[in-house]
C-alpha positions as a Markdown table, in Angstrom:
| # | Residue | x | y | z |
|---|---|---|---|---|
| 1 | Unk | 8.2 | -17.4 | -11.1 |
| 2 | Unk | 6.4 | -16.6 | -7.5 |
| 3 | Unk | 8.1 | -19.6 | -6.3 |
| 4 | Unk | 12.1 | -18.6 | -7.6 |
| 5 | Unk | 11.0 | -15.3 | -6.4 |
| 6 | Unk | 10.2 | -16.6 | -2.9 |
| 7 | Unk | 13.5 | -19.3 | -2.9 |
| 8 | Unk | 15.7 | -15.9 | -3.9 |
| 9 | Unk | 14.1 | -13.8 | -0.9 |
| 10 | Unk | 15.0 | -16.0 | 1.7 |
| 11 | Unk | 18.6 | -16.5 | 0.3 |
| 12 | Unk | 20.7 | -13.9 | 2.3 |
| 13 | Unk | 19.3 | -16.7 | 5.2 |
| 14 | Unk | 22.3 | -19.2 | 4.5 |
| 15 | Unk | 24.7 | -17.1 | 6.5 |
| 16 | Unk | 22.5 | -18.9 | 9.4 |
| 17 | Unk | 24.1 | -22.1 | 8.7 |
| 18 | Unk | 26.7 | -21.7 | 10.9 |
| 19 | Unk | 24.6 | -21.8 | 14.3 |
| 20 | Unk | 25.4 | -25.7 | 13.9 |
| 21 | Unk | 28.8 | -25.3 | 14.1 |
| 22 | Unk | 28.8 | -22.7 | 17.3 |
| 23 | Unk | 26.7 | -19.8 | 18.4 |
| 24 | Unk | 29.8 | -17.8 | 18.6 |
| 25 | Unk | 30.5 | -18.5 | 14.6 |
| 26 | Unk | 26.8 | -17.6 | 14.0 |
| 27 | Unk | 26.7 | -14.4 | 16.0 |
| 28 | Unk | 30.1 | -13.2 | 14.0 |
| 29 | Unk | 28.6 | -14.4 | 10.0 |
| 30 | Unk | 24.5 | -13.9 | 10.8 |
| 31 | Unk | 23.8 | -10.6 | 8.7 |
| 32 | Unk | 27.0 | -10.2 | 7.8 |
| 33 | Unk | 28.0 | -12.6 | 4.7 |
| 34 | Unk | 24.7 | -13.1 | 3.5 |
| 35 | Unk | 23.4 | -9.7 | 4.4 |
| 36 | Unk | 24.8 | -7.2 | 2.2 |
| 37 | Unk | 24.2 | -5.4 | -1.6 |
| 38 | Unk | 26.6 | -7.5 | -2.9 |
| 39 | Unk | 25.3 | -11.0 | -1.7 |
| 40 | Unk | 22.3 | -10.4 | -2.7 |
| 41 | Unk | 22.7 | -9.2 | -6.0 |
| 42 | Unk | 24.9 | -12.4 | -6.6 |
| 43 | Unk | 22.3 | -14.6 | -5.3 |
| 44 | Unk | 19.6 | -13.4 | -7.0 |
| 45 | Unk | 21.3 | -13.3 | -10.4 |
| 46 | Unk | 23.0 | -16.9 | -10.0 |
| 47 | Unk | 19.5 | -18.5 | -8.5 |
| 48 | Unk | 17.5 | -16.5 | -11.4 |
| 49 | Unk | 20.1 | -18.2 | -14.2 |
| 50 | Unk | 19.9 | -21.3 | -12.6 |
| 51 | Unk | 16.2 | -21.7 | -12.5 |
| 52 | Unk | 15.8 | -19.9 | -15.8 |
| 53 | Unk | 18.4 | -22.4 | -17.7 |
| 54 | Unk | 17.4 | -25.6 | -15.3 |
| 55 | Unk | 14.0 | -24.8 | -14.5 |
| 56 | Unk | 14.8 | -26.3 | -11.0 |
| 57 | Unk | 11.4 | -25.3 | -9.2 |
| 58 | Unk | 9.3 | -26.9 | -11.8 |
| 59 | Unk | 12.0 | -30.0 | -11.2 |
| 60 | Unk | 11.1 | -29.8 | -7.4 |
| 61 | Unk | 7.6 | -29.6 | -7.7 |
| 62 | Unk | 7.6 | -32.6 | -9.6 |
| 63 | Unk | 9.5 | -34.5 | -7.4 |
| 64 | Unk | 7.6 | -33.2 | -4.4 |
| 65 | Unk | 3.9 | -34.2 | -6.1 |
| 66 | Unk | 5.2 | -37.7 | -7.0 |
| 67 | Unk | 6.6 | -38.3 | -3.5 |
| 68 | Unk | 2.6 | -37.2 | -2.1 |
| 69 | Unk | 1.4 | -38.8 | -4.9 |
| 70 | Unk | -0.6 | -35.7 | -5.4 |
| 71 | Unk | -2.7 | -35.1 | -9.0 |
| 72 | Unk | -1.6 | -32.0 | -11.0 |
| 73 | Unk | -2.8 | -31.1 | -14.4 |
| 74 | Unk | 0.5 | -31.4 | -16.2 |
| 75 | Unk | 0.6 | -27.5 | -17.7 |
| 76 | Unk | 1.1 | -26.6 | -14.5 |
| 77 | Unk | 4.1 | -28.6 | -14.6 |
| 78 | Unk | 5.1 | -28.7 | -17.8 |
| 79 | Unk | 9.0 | -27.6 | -18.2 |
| 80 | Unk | 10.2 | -24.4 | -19.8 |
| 81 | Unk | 10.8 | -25.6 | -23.6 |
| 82 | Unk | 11.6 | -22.1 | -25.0 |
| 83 | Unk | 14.1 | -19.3 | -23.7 |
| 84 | Unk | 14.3 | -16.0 | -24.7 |
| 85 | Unk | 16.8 | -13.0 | -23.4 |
| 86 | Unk | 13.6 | -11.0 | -22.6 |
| 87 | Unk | 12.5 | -14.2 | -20.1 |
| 88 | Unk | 16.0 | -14.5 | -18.4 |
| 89 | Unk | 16.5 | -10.7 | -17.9 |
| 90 | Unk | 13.1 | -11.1 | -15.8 |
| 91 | Unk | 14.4 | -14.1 | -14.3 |
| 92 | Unk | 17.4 | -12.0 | -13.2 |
| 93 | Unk | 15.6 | -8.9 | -12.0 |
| 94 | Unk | 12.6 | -10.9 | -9.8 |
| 95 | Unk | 15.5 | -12.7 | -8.3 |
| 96 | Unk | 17.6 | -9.7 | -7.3 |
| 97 | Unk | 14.7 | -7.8 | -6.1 |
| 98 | Unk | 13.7 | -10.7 | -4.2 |
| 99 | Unk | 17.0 | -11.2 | -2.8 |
| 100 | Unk | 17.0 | -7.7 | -2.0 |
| 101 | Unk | 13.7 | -7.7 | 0.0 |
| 102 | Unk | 15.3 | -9.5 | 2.4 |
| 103 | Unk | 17.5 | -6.4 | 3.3 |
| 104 | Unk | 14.7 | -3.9 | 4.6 |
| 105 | Unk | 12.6 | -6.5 | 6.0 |
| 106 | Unk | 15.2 | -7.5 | 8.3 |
| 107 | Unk | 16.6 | -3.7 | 9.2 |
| 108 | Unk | 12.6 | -3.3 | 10.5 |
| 109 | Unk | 12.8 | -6.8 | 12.3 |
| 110 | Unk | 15.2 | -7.0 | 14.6 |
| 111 | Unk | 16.1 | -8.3 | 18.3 |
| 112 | Unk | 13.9 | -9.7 | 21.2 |
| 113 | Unk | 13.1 | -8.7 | 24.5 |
| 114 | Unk | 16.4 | -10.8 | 25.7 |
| 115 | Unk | 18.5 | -10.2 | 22.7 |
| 116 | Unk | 20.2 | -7.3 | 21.4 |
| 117 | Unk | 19.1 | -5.6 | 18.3 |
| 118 | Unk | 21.2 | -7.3 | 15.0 |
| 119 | Unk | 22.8 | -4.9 | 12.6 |
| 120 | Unk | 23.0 | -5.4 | 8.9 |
| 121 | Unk | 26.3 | -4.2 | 7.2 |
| 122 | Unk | 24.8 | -3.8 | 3.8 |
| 123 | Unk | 27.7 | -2.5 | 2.2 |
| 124 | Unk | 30.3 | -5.6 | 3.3 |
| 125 | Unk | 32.9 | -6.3 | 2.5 |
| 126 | Unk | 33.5 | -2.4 | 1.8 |
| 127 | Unk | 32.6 | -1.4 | 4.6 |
| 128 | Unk | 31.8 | -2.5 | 8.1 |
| 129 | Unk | 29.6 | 0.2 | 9.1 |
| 130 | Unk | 26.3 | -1.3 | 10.6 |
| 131 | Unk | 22.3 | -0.8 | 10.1 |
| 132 | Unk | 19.2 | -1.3 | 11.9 |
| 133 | Unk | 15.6 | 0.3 | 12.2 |
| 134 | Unk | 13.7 | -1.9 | 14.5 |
| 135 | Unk | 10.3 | -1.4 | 14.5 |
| 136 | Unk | 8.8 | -5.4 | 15.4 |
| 137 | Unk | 11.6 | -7.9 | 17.2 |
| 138 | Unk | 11.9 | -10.9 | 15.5 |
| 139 | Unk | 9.7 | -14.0 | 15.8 |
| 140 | Unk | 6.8 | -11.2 | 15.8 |
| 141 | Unk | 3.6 | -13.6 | 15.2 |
| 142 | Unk | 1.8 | -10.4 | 13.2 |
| 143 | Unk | 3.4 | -10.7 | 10.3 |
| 144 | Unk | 3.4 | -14.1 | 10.3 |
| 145 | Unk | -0.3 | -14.7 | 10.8 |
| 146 | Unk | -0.9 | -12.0 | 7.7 |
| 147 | Unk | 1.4 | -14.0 | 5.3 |
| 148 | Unk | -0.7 | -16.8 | 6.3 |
| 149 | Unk | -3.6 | -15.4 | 5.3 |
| 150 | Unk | -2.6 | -14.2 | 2.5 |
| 151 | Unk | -1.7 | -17.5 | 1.6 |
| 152 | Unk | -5.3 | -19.0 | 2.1 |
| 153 | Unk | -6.6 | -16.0 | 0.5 |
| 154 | Unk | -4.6 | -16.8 | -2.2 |
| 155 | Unk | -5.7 | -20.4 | -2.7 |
| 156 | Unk | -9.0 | -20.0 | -2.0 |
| 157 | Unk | -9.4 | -16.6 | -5.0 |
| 158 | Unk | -6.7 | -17.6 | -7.8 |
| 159 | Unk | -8.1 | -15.4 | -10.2 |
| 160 | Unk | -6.7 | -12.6 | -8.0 |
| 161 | Unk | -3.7 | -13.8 | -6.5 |
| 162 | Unk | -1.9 | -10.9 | -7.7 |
| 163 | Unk | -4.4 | -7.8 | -6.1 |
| 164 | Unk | -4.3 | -10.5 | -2.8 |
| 165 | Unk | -0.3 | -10.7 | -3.3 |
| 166 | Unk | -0.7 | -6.8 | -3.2 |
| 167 | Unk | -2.9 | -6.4 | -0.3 |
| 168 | Unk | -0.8 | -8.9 | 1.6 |
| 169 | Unk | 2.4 | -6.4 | 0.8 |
| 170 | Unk | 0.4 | -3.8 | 2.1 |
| 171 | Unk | -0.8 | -5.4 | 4.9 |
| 172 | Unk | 2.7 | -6.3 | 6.2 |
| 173 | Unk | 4.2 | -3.1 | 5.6 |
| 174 | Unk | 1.3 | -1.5 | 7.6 |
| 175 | Unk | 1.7 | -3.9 | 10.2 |
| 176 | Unk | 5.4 | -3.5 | 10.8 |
| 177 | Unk | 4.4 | 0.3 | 11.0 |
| 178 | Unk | 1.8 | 0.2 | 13.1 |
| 179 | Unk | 3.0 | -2.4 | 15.5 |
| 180 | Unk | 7.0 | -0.3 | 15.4 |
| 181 | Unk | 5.3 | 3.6 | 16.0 |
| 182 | Unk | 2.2 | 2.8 | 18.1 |
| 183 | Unk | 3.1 | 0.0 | 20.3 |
| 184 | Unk | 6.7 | -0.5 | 20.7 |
């Protein structure tokens, strides 16, 4: 589940796509389409189905460790052979959460020293009315280097990847505080 949770956070993302077509497309659609309540909630709840119904991360991960040829004991594999409404409702509500993250995170991390701060309209299409709180601009290494660590933290204690997951979380959040109030 950490893994559909972590595909459905990044998902507002795919309004980047069109920087390959023209920076001018991408400066008009970039925290716009992708951005918003809606889009998110829609996200989350089609990529939580999907998974749930298709299993499609343990399909990947498969793929992936026969490609590397990598050993993995096959329960940690093994596809979803039961489905309950009680599993899909979780399904649905870590992916829309997930999804959702996306939206604070990226009111708090915004802009660069060369470019201008980028608004979220979290309400489009109803409304065009703009958002930001930047506290750290983007490409900030601080948070990177603590997910990172979490990470490694994570692999090398499994028995508490969830109190690491939850120190990470706290970590990042203090971070973005820190580095936004004291040194902005």
């Amino acid at each position: 589940m950490a893994a559909v949770a972590g595909v459905a956070a990044v998902s507002p993302d795919w309004d980047g796509v069109p920087i390959v077509f023209s920076v001018q497309v991408f400066d008009a659609i970039h925290r716009v389409w992708g951005h918003n309540v809606f889009a998110c909630v829609l996200l989350g709840l089609a990529i939580g189905v999907a998974d749930y119904r298709l299993d499609i991360v343990t399909r990947a991960a498969r793929f992936v460790c026969s490609l590397l040829r990598l050993t993995v004991r096959p329960s940690d594999l093994a596809m979803r052979t039961e489905f309950s409404t009680s599993g899909i409702r979780t399904w649905i509500v870590v992916s829309v959460l997930a999804a959702l993250s996306q939206l604070p995170a990226d009111l708090v991390v915004s802009g660069t020293a060369t470019l201008n701060d980028w608004e979220l309209k979290l309400l489009w299409p109803v409304s065009d009315r703009g958002w930001v709180f930047p506290l750290v601009p983007w490409g900030d290494i601080g948070v990177t280097i603590v997910f990172v660590g979490g990470m490694f933290a994570m692999l090398r204690w499994r028995a508490r990847v969830q109190w690491i997951a939850c120190m990470t979380l706290l970590s990042v959040v203090s971070y973005i505080l820190v580095r936004g109030f004291l040194f902005p």
